[in-house]
N, C-alpha and C positions, 0 to 999 in steps of 0.2 A: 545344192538347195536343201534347206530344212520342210517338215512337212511336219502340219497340226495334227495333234493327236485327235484322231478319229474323224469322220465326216459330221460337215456342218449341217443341219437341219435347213437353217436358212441364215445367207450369206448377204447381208447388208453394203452396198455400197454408197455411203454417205450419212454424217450424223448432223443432218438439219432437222427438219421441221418432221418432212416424210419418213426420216432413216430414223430416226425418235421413236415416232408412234407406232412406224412401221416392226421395229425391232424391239419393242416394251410389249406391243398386242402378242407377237410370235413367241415371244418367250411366256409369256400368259401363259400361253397353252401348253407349255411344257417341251418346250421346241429345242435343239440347242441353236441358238441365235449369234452369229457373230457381225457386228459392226466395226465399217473399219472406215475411219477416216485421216484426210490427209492433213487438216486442219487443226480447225479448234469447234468443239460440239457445239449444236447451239443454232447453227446454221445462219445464214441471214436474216432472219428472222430478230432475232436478239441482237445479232451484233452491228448489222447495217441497215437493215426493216426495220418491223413494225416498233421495237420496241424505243430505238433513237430515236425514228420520225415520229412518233405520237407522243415520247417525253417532248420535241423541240414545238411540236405543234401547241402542245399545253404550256410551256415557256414565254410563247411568244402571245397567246393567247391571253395571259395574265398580265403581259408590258402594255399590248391593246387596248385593257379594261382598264386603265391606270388613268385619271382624269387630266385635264391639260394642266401641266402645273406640277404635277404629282412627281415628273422625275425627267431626266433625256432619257436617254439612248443605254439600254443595260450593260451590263458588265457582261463580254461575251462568254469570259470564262466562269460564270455563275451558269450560264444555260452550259456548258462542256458541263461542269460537277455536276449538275444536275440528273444530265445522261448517264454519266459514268455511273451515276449512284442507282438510276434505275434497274441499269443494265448485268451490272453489281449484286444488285438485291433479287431479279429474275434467274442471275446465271446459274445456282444450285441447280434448280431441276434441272436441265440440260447437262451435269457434268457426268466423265466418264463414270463418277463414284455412281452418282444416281442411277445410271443404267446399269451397272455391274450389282446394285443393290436388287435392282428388277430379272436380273437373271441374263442380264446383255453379258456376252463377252467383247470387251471393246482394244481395237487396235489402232495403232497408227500409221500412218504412210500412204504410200500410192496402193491401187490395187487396181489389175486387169485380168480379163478372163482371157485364157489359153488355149481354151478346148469346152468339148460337154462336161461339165459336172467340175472344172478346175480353173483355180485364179489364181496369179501370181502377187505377192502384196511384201516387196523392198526382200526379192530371193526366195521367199518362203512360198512353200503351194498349200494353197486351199484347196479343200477336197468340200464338195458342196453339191446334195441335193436340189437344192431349187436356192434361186438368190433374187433381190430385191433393187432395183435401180434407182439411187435416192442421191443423183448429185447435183442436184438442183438445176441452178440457172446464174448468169453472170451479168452484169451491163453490157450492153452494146456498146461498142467504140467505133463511132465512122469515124472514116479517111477526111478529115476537112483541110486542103490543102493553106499551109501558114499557120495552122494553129498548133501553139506550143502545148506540148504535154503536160510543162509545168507549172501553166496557168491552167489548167484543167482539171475537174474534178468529175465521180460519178455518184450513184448513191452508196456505191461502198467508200470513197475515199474521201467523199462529203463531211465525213465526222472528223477528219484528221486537220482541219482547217483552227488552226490558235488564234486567229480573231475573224471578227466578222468581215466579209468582201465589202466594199462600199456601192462600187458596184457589181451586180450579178447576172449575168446572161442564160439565161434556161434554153436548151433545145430541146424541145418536145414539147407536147401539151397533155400528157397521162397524167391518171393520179398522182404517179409520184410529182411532174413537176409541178402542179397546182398545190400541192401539198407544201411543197419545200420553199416552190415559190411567195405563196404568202406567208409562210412562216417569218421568209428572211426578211420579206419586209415591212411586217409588224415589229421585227427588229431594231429597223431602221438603214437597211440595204436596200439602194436605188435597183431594183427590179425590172430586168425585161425578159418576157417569153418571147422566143422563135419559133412560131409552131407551123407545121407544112400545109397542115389543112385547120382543122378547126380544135379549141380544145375538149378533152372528152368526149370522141369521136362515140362511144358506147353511150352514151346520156341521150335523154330526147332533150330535145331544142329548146321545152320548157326551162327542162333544169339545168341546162348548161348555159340559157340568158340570165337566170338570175346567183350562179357562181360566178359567173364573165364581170357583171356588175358586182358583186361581193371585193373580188382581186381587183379590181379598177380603186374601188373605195380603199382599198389599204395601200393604194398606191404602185399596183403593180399593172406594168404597161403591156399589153399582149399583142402581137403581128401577131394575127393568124395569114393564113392560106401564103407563109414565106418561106423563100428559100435562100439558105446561105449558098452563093457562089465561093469565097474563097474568105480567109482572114489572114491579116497581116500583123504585125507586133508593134506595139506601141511605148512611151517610157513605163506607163504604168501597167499596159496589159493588152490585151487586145480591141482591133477592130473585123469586126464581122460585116463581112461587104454581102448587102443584100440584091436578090437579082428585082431590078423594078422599083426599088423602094430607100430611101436613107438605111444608110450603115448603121451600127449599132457597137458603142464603145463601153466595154467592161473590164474588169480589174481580175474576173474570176469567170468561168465558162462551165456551167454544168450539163452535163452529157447525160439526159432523161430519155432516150428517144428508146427505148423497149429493151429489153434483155434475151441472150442467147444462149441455148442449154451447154451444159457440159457433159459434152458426148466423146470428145477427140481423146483418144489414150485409153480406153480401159477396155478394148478389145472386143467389142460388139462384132466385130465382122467375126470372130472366131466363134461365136455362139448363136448363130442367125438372127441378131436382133436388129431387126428393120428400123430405117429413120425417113421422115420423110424431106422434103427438099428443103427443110430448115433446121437439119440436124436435129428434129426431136424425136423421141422413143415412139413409134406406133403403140398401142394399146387397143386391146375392146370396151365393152363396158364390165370385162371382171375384173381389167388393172392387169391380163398376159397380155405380155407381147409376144411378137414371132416365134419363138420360142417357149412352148407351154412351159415349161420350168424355171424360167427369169420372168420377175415380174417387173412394172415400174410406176413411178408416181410421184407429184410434185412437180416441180419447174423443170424438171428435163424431161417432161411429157407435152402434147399436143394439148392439154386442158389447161383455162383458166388460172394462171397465176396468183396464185392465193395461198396465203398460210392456212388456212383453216381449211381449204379444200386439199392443201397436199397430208394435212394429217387424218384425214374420212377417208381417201384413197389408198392411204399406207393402210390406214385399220381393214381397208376393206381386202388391198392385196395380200396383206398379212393372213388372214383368216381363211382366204379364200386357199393360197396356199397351203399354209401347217395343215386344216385342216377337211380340206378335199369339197370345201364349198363351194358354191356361185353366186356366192352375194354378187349383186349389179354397184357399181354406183349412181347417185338420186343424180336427178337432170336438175334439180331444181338446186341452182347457183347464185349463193349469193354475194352480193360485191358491196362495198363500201367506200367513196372516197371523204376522207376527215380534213375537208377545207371545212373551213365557215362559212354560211351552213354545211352541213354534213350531204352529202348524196346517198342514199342508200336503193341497191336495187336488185329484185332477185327474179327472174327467168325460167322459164322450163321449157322443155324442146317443142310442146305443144301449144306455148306461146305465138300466135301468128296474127294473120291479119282478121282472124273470125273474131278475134276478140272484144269486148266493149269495154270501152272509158269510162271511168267514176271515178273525178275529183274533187275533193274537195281541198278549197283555198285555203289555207292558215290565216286569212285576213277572217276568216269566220271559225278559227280553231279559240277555242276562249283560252288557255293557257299559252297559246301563243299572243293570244293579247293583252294579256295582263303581263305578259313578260316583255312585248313592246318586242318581236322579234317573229314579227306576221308571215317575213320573205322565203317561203316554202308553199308545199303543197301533200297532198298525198294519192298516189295514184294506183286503183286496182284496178288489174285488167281481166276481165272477166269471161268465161266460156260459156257454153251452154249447160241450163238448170244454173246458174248460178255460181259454177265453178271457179275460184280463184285458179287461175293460171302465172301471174305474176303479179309486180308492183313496184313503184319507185316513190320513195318521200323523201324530201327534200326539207333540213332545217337541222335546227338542234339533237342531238343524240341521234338522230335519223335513221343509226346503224341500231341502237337496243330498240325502239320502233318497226326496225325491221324482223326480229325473230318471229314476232306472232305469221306473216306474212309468209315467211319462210317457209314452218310446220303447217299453214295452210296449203301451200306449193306441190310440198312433200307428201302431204298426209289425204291429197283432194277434196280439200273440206271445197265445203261451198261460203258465199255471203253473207245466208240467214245460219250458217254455224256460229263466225264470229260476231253477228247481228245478236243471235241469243244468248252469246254470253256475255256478262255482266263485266264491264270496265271499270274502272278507277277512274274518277273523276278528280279535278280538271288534269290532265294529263297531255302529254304530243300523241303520244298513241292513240289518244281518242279518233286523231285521223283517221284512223286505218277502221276503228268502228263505224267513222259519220260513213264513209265512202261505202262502208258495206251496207247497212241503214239505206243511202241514195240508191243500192242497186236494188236492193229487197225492194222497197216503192216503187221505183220506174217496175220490176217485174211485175207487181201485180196491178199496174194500171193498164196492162197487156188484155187484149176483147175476153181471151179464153178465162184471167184469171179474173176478170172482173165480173165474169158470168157468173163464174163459182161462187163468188164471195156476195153477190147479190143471193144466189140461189141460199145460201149458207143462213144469209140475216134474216131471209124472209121466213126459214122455217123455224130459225130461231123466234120471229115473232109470233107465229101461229101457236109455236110450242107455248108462248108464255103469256096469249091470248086462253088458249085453254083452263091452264093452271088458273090465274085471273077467275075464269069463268066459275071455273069449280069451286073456287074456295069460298064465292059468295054464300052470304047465310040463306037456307034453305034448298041450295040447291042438288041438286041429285048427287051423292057418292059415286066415286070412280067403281066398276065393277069387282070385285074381292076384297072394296074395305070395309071394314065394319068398325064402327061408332059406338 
């Protein structure tokens, strides 16, 4: 075996989203940083995420707005170029040159850890102070007995499809498949979801009735609370035998139903890094695991799948790391799903049942009515004094509506914070102002605040009964003026 010259500072394993930001923060600091991936940089994020499904959703989103008349069914290899060129035009920052620009040294191949402070990566050993857990997460593939492989696809191998399914069977009801799902069939692919329980089990009831109906209107057919018993093959592709209910016959089977980390192979048992019973990495809130000198973060962790939250959690294990700190990471999480309308919603741990409701309808948001696109809401959920603890808005943009919400989350503002600052009119975001506005009002028609703010007027009228008095002609100067 060969061995790197000198020890690493900090030992990256994975160049996605968290092994990115995780290994660009740690070299900041003057770290020596080595990332090593088996891949191609970029992570899912870019190649089979956010950045395909939000080109295919905006694709499909432009054939929808096309008037009756205006065209059929697009050319499916226009939406592929379309991707290819987005994904094309993002892939720079993610490549090994840009990290190696920032002070990354980047490798290739497998790598697993051997021992304390050593990983082996295709013969060669690492010697490494503290290292970094960055290999994300994968689709789930259940056992469905008769269904062929080759009519199957997941969100990674979704993109490799040369023309559009005619028909398309979704299993799940997550973001991704409500996502994929309407996309394909604003396309013009006969759409059905199989979902076990309901979709967007994390949404209240509000906003997943009026998404539920959104994916109805483009044509896409949902079984919720179903279960596939077995599938069998057909000339053109499968039938999905439901338990209870009509079968379900498609040309194409997408496999949505959650992702599972990648933990197997890279020698955690040899470095005490604990998993819990779903193979994910334990962590605290500083981003260690079992092991104070490995740290981890992103989808092959116990938190929230998210690109944006595996790249705060790399910045934060990174820092915390290199340079001996305890930054925490924020509770306050926020989520996005980008159907039409948009869902956006963000949470903190102190978010419970003490909370109060303020919503206000988009049938009363005036930019929503002039846009003729009412079918949302905006919702804060409020603590005591006023405190934002979360929120959910539902409709267009939903997700840039949701930052101000967020820094309220994070930062503990209260209602009369974003109540007193001045908004841009007519906007969506105005929601997130009227709902704060409705909660300022309801608190001060509260007995104690109403006492005050009587006590407040009334001496403001005595005070300006006075004044009044004095200023009449003749009457007596205040004490110390002189005339």
């Amino acid at each position: 075996m060969t061995y790197t010259r000198g020890i690493i500072d900090l030992l990256v394993l994975g160049g996605g989203t968290a092994g990115i930001v995780g290994a660009k923060t740690a070299a900041g600091f003057g770290a020596r940083t080595v990332l090593v991936e088996q891949g191609r940089t970029g992570g899912d994020c870019l190649w089979t995420g956010c950045v395909p499904s939000k080109t295919l959703l905006s694709a499909a989103a432009q054939v929808n707005s096309l008037r009756p008349g205006a065209g059929g069914k697009p050319d499916f290899s226009v939406v592929r170029d379309r991707i290819a060129t987005a994904i094309r035009t993002i892939e720079p920052a993610d490549t090994p040159e840009a990290l190696e620009n920032a002070g990354v040294e980047v490798l290739s191949g497998h790598v697993s850890f051997t021992g304390p402070g050593t990983a082996v990566r295709d013969g060669q050993v690492l010697r490494f102070r503290q290292a970094l857990i960055a290999t994300g997460g994968e689709p789930a593939n259940p056992v469905i007995t008769g269904l062929d492989p080759a009519r199957t696809v997941t969100s990674e191998t979704v993109w490799d499809l040369d023309s559009l399914p005619p028909r398309l069977a979704i299993l799940g009801g997550g973001p991704i498949a409500c996502e994929l799902g309407q996309a394909f069939a604003r396309l013009g692919a006969d759409v059905t979801m199989v979902v076990r329980s309901r979709i967007l089990p994390k949404e209240t009831p509000e906003a997943v009735d009026i998404i539920r109906a959104s994916l109805k209107a483009d044509g896409v057919t949902i079984l919720e609370d179903a279960s596939i018993s077995h599938a069998t093959s057909t000339a053109k592709g499968h039938r999905l035998h439901l338990e209870d209910r009509n079968g379900v016959d498609a040309d194409t089977v997408l496999l949505a139903v959650g992702r599972t980390p990648r933990t197997t192979g890279i020698g955690l048992e040899h470095v005490g890094v604990r998993l819990d019973d779903r193979r994910r990495v334990l962590t605290n809130d500083h981003m260690q695991t079992t092991n104070p000198l490995i740290w981890a973060a992103g989808d092959v962790t116990t938190h929230p799948q998210f690109s944006h939250l595996a790249g705060v959690h790399a910045s934060v294990a990174a820092s915390n790391a290199v340079l001996g700190l305890r930054r925490r990471v924020s509770s306050a999480i926020p989520r996005v799903t980008y159907t039409s309308p948009e869902i956006a919603a963000v949470t903190s741990s102190e978010c419970g049942q003490s909370a109060t409701s303020r919503i206000v309808w988009h049938s009363h948001l005036d930019r929503a009515v002039a846009e003729d696109r009412t079918a949302g809401f905006t919702e804060l959920l409020v603590g005591r004094g006023g405190r934002v603890l979360g929120g959910t808005i539902v409709g267009p943009r939903a997700g840039e509506s949701l930052a101000e919400l967020s820094l309220a989350v994070h930062r503990k503002l209260t209602t009369s914070d974003i109540a007193g600052a001045t908004h841009a009119y007519p906007t969506y975001s105005d929601g997130v102002w009227n709902a704060a506005v409705l909660d300022v009002r309801e608190r001060l028609r509260s007995p104690l605040s109403r006492t005050a703010i009587k006590g407040l007027a009334t001496l403001r009228r005595v005070a300006l009964d006075v004044r009044r008095i004095n200023s009449k002609p003749g009457s007596r100067p205040q004490s110390g003026v002189q005339h």
